[in-house]
C-alpha positions as CSV (number, residue, x, y, z in Angstrom):
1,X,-52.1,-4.0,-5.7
2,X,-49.6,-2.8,-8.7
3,X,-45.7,-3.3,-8.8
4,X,-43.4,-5.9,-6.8
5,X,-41.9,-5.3,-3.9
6,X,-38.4,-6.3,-2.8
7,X,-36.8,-6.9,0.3
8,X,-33.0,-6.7,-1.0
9,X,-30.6,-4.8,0.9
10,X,-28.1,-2.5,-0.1
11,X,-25.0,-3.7,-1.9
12,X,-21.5,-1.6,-2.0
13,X,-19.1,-2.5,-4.8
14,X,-15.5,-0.7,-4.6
15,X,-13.7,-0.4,-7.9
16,X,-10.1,0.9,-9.0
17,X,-8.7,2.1,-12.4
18,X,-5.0,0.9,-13.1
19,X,-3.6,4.5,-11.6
20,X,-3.0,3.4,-8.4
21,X,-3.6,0.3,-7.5
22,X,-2.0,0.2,-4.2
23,X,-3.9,3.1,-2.9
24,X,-7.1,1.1,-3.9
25,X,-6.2,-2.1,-2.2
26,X,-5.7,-0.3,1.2
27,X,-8.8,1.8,1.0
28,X,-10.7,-1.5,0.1
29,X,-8.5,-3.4,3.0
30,X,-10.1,-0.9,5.4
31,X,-13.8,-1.3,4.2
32,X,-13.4,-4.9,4.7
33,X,-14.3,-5.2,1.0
34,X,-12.7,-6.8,-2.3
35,X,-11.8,-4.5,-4.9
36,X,-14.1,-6.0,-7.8
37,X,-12.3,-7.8,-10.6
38,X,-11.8,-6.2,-13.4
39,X,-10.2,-6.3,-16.9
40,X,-8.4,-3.5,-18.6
41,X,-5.7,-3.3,-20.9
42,X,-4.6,-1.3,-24.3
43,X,-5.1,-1.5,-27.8
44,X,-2.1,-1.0,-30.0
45,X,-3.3,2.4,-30.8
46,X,-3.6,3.8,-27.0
47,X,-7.2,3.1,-26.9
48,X,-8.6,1.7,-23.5
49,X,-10.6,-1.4,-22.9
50,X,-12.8,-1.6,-19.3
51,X,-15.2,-4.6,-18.5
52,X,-16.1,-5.9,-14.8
53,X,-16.0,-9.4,-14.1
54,X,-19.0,-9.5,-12.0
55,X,-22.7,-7.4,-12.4
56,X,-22.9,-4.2,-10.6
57,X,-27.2,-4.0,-11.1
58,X,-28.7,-2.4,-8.5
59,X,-25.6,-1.2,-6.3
60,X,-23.9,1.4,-5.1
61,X,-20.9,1.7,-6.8
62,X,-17.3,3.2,-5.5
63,X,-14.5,4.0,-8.2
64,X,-11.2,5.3,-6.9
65,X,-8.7,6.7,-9.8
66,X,-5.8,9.4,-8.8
67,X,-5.4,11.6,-11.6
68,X,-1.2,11.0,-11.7
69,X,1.7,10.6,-14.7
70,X,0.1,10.2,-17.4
71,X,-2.4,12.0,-16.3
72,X,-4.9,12.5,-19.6
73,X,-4.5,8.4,-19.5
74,X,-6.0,7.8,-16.3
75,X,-8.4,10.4,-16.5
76,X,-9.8,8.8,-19.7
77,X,-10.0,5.2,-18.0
78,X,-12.2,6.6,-15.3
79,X,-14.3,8.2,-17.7
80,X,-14.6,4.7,-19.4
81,X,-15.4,2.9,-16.1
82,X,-17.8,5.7,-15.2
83,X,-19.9,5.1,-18.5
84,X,-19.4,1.0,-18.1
85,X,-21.2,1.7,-14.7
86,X,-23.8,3.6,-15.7
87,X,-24.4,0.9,-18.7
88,X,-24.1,-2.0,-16.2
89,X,-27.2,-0.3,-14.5
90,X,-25.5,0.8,-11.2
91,X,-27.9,2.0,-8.7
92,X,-25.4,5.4,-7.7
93,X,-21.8,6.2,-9.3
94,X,-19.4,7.7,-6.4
95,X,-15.9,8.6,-8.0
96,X,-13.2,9.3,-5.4
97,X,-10.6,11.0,-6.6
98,X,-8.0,11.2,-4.2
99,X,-5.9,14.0,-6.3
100,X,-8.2,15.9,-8.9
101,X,-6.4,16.4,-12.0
102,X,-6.5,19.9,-13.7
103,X,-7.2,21.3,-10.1
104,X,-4.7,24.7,-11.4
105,X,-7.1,25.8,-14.3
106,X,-9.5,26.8,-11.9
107,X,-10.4,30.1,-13.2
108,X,-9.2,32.2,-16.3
109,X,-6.4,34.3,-15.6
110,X,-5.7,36.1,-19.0
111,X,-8.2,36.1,-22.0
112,X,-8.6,33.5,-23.8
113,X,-7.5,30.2,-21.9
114,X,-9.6,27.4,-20.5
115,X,-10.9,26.7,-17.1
116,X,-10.0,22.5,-17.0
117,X,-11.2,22.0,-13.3
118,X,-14.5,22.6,-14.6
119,X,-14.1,20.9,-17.7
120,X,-12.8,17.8,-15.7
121,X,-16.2,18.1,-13.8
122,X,-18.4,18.5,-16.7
123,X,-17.0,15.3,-18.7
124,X,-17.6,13.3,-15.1
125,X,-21.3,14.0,-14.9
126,X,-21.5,13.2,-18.3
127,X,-19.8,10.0,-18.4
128,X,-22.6,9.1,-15.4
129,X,-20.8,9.8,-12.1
130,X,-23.5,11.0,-9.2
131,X,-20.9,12.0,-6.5
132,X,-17.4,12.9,-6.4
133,X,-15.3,12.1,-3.6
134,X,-11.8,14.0,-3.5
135,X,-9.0,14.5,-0.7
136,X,-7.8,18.9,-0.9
137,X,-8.8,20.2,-4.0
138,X,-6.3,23.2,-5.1
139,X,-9.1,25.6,-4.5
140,X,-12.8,25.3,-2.6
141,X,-14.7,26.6,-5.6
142,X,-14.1,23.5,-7.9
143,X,-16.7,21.7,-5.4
144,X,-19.4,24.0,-7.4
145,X,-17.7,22.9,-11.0
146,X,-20.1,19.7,-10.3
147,X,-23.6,19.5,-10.7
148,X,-24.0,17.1,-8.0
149,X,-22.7,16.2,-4.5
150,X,-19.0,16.9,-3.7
151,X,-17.3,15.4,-0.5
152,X,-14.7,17.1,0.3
153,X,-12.0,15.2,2.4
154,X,-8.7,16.8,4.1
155,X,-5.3,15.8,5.4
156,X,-4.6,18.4,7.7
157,X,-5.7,15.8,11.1
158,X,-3.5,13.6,9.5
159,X,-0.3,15.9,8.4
160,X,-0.7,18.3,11.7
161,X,-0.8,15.8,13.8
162,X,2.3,13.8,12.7
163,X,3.9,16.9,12.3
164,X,2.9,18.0,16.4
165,X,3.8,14.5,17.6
166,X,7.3,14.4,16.3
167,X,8.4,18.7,16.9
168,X,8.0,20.5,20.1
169,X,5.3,23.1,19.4
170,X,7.0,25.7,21.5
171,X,9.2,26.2,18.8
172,X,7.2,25.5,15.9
173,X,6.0,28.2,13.6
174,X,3.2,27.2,10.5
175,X,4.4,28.7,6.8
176,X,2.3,29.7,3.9
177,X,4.6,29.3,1.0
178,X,2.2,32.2,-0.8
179,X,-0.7,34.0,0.0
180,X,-3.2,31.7,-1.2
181,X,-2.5,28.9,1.2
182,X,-3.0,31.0,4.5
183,X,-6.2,30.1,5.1
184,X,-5.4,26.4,4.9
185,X,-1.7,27.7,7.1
186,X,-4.6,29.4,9.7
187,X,-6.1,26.2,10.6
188,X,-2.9,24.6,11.1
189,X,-2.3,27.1,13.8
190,X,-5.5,26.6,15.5
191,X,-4.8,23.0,15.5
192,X,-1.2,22.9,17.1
193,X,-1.5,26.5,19.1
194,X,1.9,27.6,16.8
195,X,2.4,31.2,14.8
196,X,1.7,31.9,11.7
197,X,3.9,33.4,8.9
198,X,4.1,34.0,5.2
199,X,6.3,33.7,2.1
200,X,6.0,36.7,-0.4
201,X,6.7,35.3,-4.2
202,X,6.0,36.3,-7.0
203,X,5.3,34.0,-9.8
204,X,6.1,34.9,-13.4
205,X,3.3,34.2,-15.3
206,X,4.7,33.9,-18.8
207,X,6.9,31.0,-17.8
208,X,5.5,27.7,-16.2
209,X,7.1,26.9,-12.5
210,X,9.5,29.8,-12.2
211,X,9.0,31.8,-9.1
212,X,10.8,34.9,-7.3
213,X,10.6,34.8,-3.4
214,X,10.5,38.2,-1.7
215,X,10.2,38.1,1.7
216,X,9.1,36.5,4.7
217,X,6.1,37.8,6.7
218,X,6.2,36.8,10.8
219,X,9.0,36.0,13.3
220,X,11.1,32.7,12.2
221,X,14.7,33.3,13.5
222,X,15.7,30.8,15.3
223,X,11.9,28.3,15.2
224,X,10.8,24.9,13.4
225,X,9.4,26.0,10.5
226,X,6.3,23.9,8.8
227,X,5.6,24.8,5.0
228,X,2.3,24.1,4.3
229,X,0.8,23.5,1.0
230,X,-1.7,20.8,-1.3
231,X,0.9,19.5,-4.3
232,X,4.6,19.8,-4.7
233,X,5.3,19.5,-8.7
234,X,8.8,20.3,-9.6
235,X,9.4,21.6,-6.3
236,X,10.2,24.9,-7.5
237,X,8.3,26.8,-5.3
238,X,8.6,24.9,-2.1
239,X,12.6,25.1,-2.1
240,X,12.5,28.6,-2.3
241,X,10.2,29.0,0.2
242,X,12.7,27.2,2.4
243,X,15.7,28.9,1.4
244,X,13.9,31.8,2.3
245,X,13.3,30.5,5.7
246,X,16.8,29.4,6.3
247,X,18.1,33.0,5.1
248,X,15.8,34.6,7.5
249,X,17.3,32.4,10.6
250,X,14.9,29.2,10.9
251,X,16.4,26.6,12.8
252,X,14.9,24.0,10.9
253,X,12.0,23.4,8.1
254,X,9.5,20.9,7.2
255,X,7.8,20.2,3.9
256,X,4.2,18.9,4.1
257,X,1.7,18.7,1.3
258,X,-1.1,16.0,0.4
259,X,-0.7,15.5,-2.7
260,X,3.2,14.9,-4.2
261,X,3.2,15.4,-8.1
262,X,6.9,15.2,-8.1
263,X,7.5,15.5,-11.8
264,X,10.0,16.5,-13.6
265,X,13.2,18.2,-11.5
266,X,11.8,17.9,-8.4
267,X,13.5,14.6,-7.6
268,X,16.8,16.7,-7.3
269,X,15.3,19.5,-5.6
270,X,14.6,17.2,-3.0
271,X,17.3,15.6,-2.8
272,X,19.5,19.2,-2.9
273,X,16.9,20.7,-0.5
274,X,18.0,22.0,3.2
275,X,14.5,20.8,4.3
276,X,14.7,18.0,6.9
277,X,11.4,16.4,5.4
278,X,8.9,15.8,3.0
279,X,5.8,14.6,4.6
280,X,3.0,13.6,1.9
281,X,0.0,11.4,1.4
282,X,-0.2,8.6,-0.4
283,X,-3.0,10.3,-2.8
284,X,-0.5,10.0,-5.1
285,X,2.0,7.0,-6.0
286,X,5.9,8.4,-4.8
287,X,8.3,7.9,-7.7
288,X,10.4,5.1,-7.2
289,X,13.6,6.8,-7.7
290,X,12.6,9.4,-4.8
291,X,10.7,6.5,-2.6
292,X,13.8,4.3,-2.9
293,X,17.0,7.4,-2.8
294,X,15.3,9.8,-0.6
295,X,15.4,8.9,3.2
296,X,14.2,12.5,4.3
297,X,10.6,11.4,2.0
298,X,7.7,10.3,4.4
299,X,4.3,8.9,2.9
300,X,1.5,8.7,5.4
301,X,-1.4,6.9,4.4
302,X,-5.0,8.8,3.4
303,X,-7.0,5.5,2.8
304,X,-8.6,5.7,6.5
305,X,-10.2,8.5,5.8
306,X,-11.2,7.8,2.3
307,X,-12.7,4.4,3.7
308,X,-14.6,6.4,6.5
309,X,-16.0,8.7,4.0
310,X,-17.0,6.0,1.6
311,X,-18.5,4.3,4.6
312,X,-20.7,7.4,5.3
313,X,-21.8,8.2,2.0
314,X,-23.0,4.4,1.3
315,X,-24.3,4.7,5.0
316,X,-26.0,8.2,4.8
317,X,-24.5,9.7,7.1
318,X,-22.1,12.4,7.6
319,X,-18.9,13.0,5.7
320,X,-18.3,16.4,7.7
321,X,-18.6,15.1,10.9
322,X,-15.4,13.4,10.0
323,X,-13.6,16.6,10.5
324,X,-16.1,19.0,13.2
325,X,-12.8,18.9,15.4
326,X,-11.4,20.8,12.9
């Protein structure tokens, strides 16, 4: 006989960047897991430092960074935890990224600009990552940017249903706030038995975040009205949409979307908003000016699901049967 033969069992070791570190705890909290110790900081010039404090040979490693502000930071420190992984001889490389950074430059809309989703992608497999695990990507087609698995998680159970617990579905009506999100709108239907309708804009596309609303498609006089979308940035968008809503005779609207950017002005768009609520996810951390002002904010938590999903990747078993109900 040749070789050795081992009897050791599978190990799972959950890491987080700096990003969001709360977000990490929980989804760890819910594994019944440690997050594993690790030491990070700066060097004067901006330059990031990564080591473990304990050996990741031979397991299957989890590392959970959400792409938020500053952005190109934290997407370089997962890259450099990625690579310390792959040097520290980690048997698999899962990176979850609960809000995928550069999700918008999906495709080239004029000559001459860059496609970053894919680019994002492409510097992840190369730093060493073997799976990536995100929560609504902006589009579907970024799952094929990745030469590898792709789970892809969603928070409609958890939006719909907080929204159809709390608003009596005989009056509720589901919003796209543009044509691209009525798929997305479409399952939201199915799932709480309400109408559907649509907000005509037109984005200018020589100035970032400006947007023209036209008109609203479907009956809304007089319902609860649900905007539906993945990320709210400045807000621009999402406020029109609703003051569209409210000009066309809704009775009331709510704001949900999984992922709340919330840069820039959007603090007092919110804050000047008709809109009732914001429901998000906690993919992202909530400003502390918004998260401490704003009553009308609510933050439901996504680490459940990522923790199920982590679960049935290290498990091999099924990430989609996690949402077959849908």
């Amino acid at each position: 006989m040749t070789g050795i033969k081992t009897t050791g069992e599978k190990k799972l070791m959950f890491f987080s960047g700096r990003a969001h570190p709360e977000l990490a705890e929980e989804v760890a909290q819910q594994l019944g897991v440690g997050v594993v110790p690790t030491k990070a900081f700066d060097f004067a010039n901006g330059e990031i430092y990564v080591r473990y404090q304990e050996s990741a040979r031979g397991a299957d490693c989890f590392l959970i960074q959400s792409h938020t502000a500053p952005i190109n930071k934290w997407i370089m420190e997962q890259l450099i935890m990625i690579d310390a992984l792959k040097r520290a001889s980690a048997r698999s490389i899962t990176v979850i990224v609960p809000f995928y950074g550069y999700a918008r430059q999906d495709k080239k809309h004029r000559g001459r600009e860059p496609i970053s989703a894919r680019l994002i992608a492409d510097l992840m497999k190369t730093a060493g990552a073997d799976r990536i695990l995100t929560v609504d990507l902006h589009t579907d087609q970024i799952q094929g940017f990745f030469d590898g698995p792709v789970d892809h998680l969603f928070a409609l159970p958890l939006l719909a249903d907080y929204v159809g617990d709390k608003v009596d579905r005989k009056k509720l009506t589901v919003v796209s706030p543009d044509a691209g999100r009525v798929r997305v709108a479409d399952r939201w239907c199915d799932r709480l038995g309400a109408p559907l309708a649509i907000v005509h804009k037109r984005r200018d596309k020589d100035v970032a975040n400006q947007v023209t609303v036209h008109e609203v498609v479907g009956e809304v006089k007089g319902r609860v009205c649900v905007l539906v979308d993945d990320m709210i940035d400045t807000g621009g968008t999402i406020c029109a949409a609703a003051d569209a809503l409210f000009a066309h005779g809704a009775e009331d609207v709510i704001v949900t979307a999984t992922h709340g950017v919330l840069s820039g002005p959007a603090s007092d768009r919110l804050k000047n908003s008709r809109v009732s609520e914001f429901v998000f996810t906690n993919t992202l951390p909530t400003p502390a000016e918004l998260g401490r002002d704003l009553d009308k904010i609510t933050v439901l938590s996504i680490a459940p699901t990522i923790a199920s999903a982590v679960r049935e990747v290290f498990e091999d078993g099924s990430v989609t049967s996690l949402f077959d109900e849908q």
